[in-house]
N, C-alpha and C positions, 0 to 999 in steps of 0.2 A: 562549588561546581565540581571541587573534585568528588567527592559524595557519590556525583553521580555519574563519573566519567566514564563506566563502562555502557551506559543507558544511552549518551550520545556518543559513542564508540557504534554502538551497533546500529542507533536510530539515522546514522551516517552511512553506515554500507545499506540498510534496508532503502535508504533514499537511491543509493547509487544503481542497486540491485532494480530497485524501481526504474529507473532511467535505464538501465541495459535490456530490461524487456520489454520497455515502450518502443528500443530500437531494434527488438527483437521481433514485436508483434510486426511494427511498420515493415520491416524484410520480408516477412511471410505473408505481406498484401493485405493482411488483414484491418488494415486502415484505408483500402481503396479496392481494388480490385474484389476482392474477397470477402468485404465488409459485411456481408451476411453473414460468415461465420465468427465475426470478434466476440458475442455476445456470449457463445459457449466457451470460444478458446482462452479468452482474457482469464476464464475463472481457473486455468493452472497455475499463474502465478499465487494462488494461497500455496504451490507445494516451497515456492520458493520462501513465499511471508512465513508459514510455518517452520519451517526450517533456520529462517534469522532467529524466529523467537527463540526456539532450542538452543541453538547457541550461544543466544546472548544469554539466556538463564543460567544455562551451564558453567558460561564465562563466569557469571556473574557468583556463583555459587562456588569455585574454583579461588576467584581471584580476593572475593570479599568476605565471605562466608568460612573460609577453610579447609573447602571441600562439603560442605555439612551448611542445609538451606529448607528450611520449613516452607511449606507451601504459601503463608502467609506472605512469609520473607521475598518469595518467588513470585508472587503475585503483585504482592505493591513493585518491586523490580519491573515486572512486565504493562504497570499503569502507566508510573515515569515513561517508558520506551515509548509505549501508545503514544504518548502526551506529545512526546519530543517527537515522535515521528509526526504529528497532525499538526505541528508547530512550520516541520518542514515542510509538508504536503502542499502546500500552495507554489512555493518556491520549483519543486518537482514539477507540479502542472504547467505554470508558466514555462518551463524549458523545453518540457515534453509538447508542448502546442506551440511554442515559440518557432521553436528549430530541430526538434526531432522529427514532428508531425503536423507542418502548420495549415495541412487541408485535410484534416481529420474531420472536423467540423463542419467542415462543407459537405463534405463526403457523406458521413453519416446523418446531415441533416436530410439530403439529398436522397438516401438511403429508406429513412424514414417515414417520408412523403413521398415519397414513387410505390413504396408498397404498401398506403396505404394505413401502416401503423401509427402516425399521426398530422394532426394540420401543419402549416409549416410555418405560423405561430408558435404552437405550441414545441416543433422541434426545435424551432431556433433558439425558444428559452430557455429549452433542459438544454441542450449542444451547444453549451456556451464557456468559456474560459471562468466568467463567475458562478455559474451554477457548479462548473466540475471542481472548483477550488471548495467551494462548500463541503458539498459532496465527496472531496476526497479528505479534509477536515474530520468531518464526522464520521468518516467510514473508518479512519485511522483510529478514531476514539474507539467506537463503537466495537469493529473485530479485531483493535490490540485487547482491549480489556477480555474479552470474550476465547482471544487467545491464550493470553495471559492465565489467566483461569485454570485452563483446560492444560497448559504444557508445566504451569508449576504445580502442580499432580504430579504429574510426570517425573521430574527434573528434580523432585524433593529428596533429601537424604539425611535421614538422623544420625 
């Protein structure tokens, strides 16, 4: 475990960071009042996902590396993180809907079918505590690795 203590090092605050603007969004109504705009605003949180990544590579090329971190070496670093943050991602959900946000769900089911965007079947089934644990599972996979990729580019130093 320790191998990879800088990977849950970070996949900890990227959980944490996750939770501050769950209770970031919910302040700015954007989980009730204002629930027509979450779909555009939720997507600023990448400035924040992107910016964990950076410096967890960074840390990670610093602290394990020497200073000096091949893209390769930066890339599997940024899987692990993916991995560990999709490990946590459900634990996240559950809090975030538990007691950050726990009429999120109503809300935007509500949301949903009054304009029309879908039956209220089929919201109930995407707007749900198991569809969004999935759903944030695979999102973690999907745009850490995709992240990952792209910042250890970046963050590479011969």
């Amino acid at each position: 475990m320790s191998k990879f203590r800088i990977e849950i090092k970070w996949a900890i605050i990227f959980s944490l960071a996750t939770l501050l603007w769950m209770a970031f969004e919910k302040s700015m109504g954007w989980h009730d009042v204002l629930i027509e705009k979450h779909a555009i605003y939720t997507n600023f949180f990448a400035i924040i996902a992107i910016t964990v990544y950076v410096l967890a590579l960074l840390d990670k090329r610093k602290v394990d590396y020497k200073g000096k971190m091949n893209w390769k070496q930066g890339f599997i670093s940024g899987i692990i993180l993916s991995v560990i943050i999709s490990l946590l991602s459900p634990v996240t959900q559950y809090i975030t809907s538990t007691f950050i946000t726990p009429e999120y769900f109503t809300n935007i089911i509500k949301f949903a079918v009054d304009s029309g965007k879908m039956t209220q079947e089929a919201a109930e089934n995407y707007f749900s505590l198991k569809s969004y644990v999935i759903q944030s599972v695979f999102g973690a996979l999907t745009m850490g690795i995709v992240t990952s990729a792209i910042v250890a580019f970046f963050v590479k130093k011969q």
